[in-house]
C-alpha positions as CSV (number, residue, x, y, z in Angstrom):
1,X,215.0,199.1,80.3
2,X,218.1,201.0,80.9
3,X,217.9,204.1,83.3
4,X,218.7,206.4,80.1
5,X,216.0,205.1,78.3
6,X,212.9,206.9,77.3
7,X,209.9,205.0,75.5
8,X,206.9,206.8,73.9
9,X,203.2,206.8,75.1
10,X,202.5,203.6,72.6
11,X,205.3,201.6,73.5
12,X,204.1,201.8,77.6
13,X,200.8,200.9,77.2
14,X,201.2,198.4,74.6
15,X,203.7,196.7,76.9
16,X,200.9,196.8,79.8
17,X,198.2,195.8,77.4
18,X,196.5,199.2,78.0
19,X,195.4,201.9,75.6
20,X,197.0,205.1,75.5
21,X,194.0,206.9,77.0
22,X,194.4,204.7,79.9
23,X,197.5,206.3,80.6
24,X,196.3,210.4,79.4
25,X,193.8,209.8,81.9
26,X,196.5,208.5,84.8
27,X,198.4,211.6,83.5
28,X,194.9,213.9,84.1
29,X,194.0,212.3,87.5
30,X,197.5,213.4,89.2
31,X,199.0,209.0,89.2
32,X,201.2,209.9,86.4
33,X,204.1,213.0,85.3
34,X,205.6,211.5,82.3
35,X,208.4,213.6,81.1
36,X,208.1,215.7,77.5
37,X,209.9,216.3,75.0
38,X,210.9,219.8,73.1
39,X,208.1,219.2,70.9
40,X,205.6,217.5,73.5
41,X,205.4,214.4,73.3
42,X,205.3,212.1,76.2
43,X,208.5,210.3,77.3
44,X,208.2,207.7,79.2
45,X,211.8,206.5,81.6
46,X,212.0,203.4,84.4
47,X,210.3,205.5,87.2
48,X,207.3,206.1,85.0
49,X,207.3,202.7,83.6
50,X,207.6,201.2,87.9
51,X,204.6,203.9,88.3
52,X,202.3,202.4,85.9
53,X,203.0,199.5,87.7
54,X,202.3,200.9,91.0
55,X,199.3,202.0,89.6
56,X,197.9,198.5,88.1
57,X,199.0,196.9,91.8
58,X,196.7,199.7,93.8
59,X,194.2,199.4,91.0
60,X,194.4,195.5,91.5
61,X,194.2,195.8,95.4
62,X,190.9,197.7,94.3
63,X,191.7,201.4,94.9
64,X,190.6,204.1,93.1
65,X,192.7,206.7,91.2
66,X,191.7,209.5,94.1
67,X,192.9,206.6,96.6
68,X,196.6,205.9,94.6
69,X,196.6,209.6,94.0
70,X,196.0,210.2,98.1
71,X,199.0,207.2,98.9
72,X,201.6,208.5,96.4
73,X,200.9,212.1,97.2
74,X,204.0,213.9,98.3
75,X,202.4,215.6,100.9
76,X,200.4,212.1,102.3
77,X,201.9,211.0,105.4
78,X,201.8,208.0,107.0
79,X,199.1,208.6,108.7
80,X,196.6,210.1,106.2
81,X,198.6,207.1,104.2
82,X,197.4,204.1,107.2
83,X,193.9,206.0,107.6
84,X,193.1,205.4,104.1
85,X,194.7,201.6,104.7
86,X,192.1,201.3,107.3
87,X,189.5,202.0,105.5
88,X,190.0,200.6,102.1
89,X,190.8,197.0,104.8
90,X,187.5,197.6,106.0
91,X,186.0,198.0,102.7
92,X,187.3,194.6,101.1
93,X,187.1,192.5,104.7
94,X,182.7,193.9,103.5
95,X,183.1,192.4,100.3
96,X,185.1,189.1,101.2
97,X,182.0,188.9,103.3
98,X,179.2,189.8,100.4
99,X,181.3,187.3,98.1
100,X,181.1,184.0,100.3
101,X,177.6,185.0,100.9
102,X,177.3,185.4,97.2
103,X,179.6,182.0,96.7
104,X,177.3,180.2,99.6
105,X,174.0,181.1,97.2
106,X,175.3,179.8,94.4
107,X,177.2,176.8,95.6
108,X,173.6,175.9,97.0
109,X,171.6,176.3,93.5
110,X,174.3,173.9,92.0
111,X,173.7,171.2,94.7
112,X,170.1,171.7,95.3
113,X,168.4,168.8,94.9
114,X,164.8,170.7,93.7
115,X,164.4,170.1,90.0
116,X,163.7,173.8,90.3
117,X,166.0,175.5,92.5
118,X,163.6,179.1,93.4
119,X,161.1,176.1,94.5
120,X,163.5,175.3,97.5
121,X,162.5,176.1,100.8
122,X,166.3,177.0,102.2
123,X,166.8,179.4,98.4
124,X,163.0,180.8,99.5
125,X,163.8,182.0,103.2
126,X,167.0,183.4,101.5
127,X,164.6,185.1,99.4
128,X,162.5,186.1,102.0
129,X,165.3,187.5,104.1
130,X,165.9,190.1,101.9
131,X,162.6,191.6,101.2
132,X,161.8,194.4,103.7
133,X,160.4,194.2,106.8
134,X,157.6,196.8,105.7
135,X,157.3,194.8,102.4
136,X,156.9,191.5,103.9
137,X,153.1,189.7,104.0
């Protein structure tokens, strides 16, 4: 894409594989200022076209619009910018954690040797483990 050229709303998303109201609602949520024309429409040039794909990346990375919004604020500095870093590190390093958890569980059911798996007694004491204390016999 040359720096002089403009593409229309369609031609963006289509090129992302995303639907139009996908980027209306980037446009809504303060991720996205593509330019208009006389008449309205949406125009979109190479910085809009890099932003979208700013946005997929944070989106990818697991951030939330408000999050993307926050880090390519004009008036976010670095650090509001590495506070929310911090966070959102702590927040997946939680979920790495809940996944190989997840991973171990399921890893186990496939190698179990039980003809049924929920009769194993390392699957029941995982079982058991999660009910609470006050619900437990």
């Amino acid at each position: 894409m040359k720096s002089s050229e403009r593409m229309e709303i369609g031609d963006v998303a289509a090129a992302y594989g995303l639907g139009t109201h996908v980027l209306r609602h980037w446009e809504q949520m303060g991720v996205l200022t593509p330019g208009r024309t006389g008449a309205g429409h949406r125009v979109y040039g190479p910085s809009d076209v890099a932003r979208v794909a700013l946005i997929l990346l944070g989106k990818k990375a697991g951030l939330s619009l408000d999050q993307i919004r926050e880090l390519l604020g004009e008036d976010a500095d670095r650090d509001r910018r590495l506070a929310l870093y911090r966070q959102h590190h702590a927040e997946l390093r939680e979920r790495v954690v809940a996944v190989q958890a997840s991973l171990a569980i399921v890893e186990h059911a496939l190698e179990c040797p039980a003809e049924d798996f929920t009769t194993c007694p390392d699957f029941q004491a995982k079982v058991a483990g999660q009910i609470p204390p006050r619900l437990r016999p």
